[in-house]
PLY file of the C-alpha trace (Angstrom):
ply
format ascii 1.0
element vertex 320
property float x
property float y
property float z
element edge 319
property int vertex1
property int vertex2
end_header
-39.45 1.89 13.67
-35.98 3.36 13.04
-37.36 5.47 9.88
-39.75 7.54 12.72
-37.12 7.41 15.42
-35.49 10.06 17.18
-32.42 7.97 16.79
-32.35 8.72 12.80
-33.75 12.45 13.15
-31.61 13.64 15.98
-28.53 11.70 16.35
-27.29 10.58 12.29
-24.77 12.77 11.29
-23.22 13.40 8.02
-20.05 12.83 7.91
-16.66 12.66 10.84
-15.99 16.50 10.07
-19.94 17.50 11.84
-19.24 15.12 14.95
-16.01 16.21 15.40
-16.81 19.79 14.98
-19.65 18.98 17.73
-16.34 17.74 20.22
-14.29 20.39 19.26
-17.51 22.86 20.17
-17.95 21.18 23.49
-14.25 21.55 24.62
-13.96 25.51 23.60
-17.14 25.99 25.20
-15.78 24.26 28.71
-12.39 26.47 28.06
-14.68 30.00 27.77
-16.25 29.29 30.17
-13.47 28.72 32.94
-11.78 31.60 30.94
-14.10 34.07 31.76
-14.63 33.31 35.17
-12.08 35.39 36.48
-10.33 32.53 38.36
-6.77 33.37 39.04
-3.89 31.07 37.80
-5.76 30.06 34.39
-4.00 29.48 31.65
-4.72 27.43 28.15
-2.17 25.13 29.15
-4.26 23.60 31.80
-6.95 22.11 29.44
-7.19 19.12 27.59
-6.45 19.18 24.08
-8.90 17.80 21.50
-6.85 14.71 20.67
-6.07 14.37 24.37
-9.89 14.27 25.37
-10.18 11.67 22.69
-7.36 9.60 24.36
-9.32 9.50 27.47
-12.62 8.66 26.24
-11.40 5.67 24.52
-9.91 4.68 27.48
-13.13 5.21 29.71
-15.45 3.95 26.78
-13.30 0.62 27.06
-13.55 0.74 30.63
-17.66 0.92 30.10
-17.07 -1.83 27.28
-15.72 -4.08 30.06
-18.04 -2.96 32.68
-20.47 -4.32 30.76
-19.07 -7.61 29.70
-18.30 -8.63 33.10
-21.52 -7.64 34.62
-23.55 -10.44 36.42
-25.68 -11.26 35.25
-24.90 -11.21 32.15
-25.99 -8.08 30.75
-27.69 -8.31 26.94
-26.24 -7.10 23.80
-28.32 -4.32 22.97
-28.29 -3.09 26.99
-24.05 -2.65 25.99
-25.04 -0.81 23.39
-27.44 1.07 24.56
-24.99 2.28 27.08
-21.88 2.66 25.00
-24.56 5.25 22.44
-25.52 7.23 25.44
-21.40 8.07 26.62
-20.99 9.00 23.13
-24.35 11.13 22.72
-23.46 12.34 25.89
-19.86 13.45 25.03
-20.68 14.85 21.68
-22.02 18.11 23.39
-20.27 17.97 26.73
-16.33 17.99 27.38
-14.79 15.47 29.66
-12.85 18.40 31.47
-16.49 19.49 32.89
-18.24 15.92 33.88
-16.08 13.25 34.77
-16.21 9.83 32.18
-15.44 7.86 35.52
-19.08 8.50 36.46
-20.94 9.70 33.43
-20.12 5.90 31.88
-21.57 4.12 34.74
-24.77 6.23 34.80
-24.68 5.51 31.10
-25.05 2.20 31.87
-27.13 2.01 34.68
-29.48 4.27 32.48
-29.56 1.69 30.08
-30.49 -1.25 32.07
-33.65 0.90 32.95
-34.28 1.83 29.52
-34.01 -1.83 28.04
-35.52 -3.46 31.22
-32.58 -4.95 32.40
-34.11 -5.65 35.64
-31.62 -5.15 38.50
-31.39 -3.42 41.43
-29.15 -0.54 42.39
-27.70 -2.83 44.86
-27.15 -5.17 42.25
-25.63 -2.53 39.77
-23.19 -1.81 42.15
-22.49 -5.01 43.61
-20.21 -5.61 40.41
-17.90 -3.05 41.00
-15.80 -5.63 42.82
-12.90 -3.79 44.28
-15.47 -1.33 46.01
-16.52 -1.73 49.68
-20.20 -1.93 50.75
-20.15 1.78 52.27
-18.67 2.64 49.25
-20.91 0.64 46.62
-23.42 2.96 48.32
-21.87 6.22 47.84
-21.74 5.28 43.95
-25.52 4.95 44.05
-25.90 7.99 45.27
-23.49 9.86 42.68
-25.09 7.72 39.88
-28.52 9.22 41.06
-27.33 12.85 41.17
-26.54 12.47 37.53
-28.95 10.27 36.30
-31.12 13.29 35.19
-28.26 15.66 33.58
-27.75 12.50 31.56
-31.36 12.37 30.93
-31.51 16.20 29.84
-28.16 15.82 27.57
-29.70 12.94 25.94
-32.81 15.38 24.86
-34.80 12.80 26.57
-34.00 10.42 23.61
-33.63 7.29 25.26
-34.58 5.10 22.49
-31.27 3.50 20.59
-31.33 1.21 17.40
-28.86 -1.03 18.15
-27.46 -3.40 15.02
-28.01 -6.93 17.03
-31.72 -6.87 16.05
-31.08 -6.24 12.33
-28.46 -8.92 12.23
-30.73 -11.02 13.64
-33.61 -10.24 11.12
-30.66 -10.84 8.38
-29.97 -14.49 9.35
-33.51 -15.63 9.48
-33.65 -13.81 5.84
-30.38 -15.68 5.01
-32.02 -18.87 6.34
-35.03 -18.83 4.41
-34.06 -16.85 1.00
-30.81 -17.78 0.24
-30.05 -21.32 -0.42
-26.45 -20.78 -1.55
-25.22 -20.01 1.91
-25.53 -23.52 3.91
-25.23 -22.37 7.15
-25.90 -18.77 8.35
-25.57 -19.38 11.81
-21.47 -19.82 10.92
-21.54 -16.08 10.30
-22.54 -15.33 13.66
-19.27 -15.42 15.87
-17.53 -13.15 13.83
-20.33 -10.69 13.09
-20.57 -10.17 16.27
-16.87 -9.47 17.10
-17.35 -6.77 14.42
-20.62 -4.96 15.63
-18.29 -5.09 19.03
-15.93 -2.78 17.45
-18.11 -0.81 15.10
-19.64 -0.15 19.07
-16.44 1.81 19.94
-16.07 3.53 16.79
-18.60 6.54 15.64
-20.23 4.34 13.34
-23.72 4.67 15.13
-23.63 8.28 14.68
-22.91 8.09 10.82
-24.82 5.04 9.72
-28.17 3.40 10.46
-28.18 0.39 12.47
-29.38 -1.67 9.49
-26.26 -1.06 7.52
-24.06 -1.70 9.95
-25.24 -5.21 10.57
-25.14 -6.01 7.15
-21.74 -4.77 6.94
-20.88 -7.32 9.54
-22.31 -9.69 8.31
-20.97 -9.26 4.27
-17.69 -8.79 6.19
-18.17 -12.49 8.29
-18.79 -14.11 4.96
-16.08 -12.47 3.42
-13.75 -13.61 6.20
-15.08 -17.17 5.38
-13.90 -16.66 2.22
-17.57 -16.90 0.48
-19.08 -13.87 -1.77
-22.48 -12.86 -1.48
-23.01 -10.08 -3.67
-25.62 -12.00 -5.00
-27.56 -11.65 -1.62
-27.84 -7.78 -2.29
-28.57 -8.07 -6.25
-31.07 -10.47 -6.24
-33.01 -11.00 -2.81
-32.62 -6.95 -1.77
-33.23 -6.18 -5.51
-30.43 -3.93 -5.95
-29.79 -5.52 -9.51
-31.30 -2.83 -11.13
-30.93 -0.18 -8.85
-27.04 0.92 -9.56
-27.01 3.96 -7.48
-28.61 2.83 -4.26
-26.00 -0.73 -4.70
-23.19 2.32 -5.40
-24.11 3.98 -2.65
-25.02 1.13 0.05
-21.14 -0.41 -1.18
-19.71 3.33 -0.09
-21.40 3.43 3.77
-19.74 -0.19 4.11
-16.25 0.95 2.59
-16.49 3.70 5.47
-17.86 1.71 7.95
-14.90 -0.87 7.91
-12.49 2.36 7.52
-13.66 3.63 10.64
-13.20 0.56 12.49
-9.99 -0.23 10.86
-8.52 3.24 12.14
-9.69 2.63 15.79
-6.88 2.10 17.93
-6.70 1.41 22.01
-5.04 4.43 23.47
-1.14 4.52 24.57
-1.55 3.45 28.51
1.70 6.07 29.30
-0.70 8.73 27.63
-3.67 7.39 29.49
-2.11 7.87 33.08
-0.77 11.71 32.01
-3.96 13.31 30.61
-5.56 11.37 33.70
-3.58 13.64 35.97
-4.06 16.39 33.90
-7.93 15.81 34.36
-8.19 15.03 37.93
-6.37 18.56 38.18
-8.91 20.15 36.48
-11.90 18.80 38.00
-10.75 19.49 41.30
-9.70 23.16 40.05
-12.86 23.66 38.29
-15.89 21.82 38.13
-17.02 20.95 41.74
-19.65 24.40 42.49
-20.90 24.33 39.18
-21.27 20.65 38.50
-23.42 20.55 42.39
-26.17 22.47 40.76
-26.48 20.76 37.51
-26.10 17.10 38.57
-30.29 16.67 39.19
-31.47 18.60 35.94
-31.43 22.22 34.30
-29.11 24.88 34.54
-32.10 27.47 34.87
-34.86 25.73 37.14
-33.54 26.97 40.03
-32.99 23.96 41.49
-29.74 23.33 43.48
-29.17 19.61 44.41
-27.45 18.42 47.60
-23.81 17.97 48.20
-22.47 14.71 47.10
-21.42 12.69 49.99
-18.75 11.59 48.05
-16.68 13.10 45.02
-15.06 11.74 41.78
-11.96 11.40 43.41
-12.17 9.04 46.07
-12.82 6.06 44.11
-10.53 4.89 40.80
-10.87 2.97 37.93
-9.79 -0.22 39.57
-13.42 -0.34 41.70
-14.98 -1.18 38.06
-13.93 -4.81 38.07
0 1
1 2
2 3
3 4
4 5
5 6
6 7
7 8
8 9
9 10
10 11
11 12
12 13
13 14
14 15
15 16
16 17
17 18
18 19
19 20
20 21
21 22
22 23
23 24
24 25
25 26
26 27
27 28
28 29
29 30
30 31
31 32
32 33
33 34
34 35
35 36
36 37
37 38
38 39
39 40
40 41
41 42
42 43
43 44
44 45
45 46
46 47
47 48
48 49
49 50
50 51
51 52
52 53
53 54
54 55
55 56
56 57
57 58
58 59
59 60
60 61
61 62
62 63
63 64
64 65
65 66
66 67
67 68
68 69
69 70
70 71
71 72
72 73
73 74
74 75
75 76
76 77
77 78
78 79
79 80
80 81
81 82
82 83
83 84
84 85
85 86
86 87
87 88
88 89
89 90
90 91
91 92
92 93
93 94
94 95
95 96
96 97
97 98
98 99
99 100
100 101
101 102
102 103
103 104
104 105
105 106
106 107
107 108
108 109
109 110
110 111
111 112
112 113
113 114
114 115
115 116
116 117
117 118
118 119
119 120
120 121
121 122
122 123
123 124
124 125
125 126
126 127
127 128
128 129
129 130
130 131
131 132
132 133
133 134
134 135
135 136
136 137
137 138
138 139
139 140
140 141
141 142
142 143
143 144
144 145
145 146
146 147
147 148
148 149
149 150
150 151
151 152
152 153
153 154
154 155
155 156
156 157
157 158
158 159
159 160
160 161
161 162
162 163
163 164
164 165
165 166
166 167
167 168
168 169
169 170
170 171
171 172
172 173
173 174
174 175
175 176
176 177
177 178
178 179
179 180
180 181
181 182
182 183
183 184
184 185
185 186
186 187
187 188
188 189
189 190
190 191
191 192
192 193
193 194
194 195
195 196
196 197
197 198
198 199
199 200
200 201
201 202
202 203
203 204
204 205
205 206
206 207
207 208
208 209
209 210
210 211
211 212
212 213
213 214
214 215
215 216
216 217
217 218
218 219
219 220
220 221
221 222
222 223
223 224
224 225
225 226
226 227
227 228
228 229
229 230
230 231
231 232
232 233
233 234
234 235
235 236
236 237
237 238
238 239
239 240
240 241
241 242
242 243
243 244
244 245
245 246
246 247
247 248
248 249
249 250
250 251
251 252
252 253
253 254
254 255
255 256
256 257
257 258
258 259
259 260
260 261
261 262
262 263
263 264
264 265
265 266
266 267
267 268
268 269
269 270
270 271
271 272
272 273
273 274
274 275
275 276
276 277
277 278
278 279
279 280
280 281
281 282
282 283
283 284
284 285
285 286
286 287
287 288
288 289
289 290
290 291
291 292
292 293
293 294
294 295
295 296
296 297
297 298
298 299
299 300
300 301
301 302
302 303
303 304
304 305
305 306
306 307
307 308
308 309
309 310
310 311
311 312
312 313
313 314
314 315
315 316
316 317
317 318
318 319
């Protein structure tokens, strides 16, 4: 249950302001720490800013998005989900400049598919990145493996998501069978689901419980259709009476559609320059000490294996 779940005690926040402060923490701690390694040539101006960092994770979270959508076969809702939650859990306490998104997103969702029982292969994970040759499928396996386990770790071994599709779901059949006035539920369905799409790529599922969301979606589909059911939450959620919980339940939607209503696809000309920016970093920076963290904790001792293959010699275009 989502009232017991890790999900609600570890990974609701209150408001923007705490998640981004968690971002903002991630990103200084990546710039100390290159800072006071004594590496020659460093300079502030090398990093990525905050806003820039936030550029290319929308980028690479639509990337994942897509990923997902075009996977065969067809991948389920709450898999997506699943996998979109863990790049943003991941990223809340990690900076892009240190562990590539290129990766981390398709371990996120090869994590996922294991988590949810998706039940396919490696082979057949890899098999849809379509551009990539069969040596090279291969050598993604291998890099998704050497950070399946960081991922793990960074998650705090909560692998568990509430995803919104089940309580939307749950809200139909209520729809169905306790309220008459609406004719046919099932027209709210299409749309809904566009909107739980974008709440995905918005930091909705770190603010609000899964439950709300949904019925935000759904409140939002009828709305669309032009039909009003307030009288959905006063009479069959019996909020008639209950003013303050109705106030209160009205405020997490307001913000809910705010958030997605800000989201915006990031600027492809600022894409391609904090790209370059990146790729300079990780190649400056990140190789030795990413090697030893890729299979698990900083301070068992244990020191994986060199990657046969780095970051850099496969590109976004292998990912459809």
């Amino acid at each position: 249950m989502f009232h017991n779940s890790s999900h609600k005690k570890y990974w609701l926040f209150d408001s923007e302001d705490t998640v981004e402060q968690l971002r903002c923490k991630a990103n200084m701690k990546f710039r100390n720490k290159v800072l006071s390694s004594g590496k020659p040539g460093v300079s502030e101006s090398l990093f990525l800013e905050r806003h820039e960092e936030d550029v290319l994770f929308r980028h690479y979270e639509r990337r994942l998005l897509d990923f997902c959508n075009a996977f065969k076969p067809v991948m389920p809702k709450s898999v997506v989900g699943t996998a979109i939650m863990y790049f943003r859990r991941f990223y809340l306490n990690n900076s892009l400049m240190e562990y590539h998104p290129r990766i981390i997103m398709l371990t996120c969702a090869y994590l996922s598919c294991k988590v949810d029982e998706f039940n396919v292969s490696s082979g057949q994970f890899v098999g849809n990145l379509l551009q990539e040759t069969p040596a090279g499928q291969e050598k993604v396996v291998e890099q998704i493996l050497e950070y399946e386990l960081l991922l793990i770790q960074q998650l705090n071994f909560h692998l568990v998501v509430h995803n919104p599709y089940r309580p939307m779901e749950g809200l139909l059949i209520d729809l169905k069978t306790r309220y008459p006035p609406l004719e046919n539920p099932e027209s709210l369905r299409k749309s809904a689901d566009d909107f739980l799409t974008r709440a995905a790529m918005t930091d909705a599922g770190l603010l609000f419980p899964p439950s709300q969301i949904a019925l935000t979606a759904i409140l939002g589909s009828a709305s669309r259709a032009g039909l009003n059911m307030e009288s959905y939450l006063t009479e069959c959620m019996g909020l008639k009476e209950d003013k303050e919980t109705l106030s209160q339940l009205y405020d997490s939607m307001r913000r809910i559609k705010s958030l997605i209503k800000k989201y915006e696809l990031p600027k492809p000309e600022e894409v391609n320059v904090y790209k370059q920016k990146l790729e300079r970093i990780q190649a400056e920076f990140t190789t030795s000490s990413n090697n030893k963290r890729k299979r698990g904790y900083e301070d068992d001792g244990h020191v994986a294996k060199e990657p046969r293959m780095t970051e850099e010699e496969w590109t976004d275009e292998d990912l459809l």
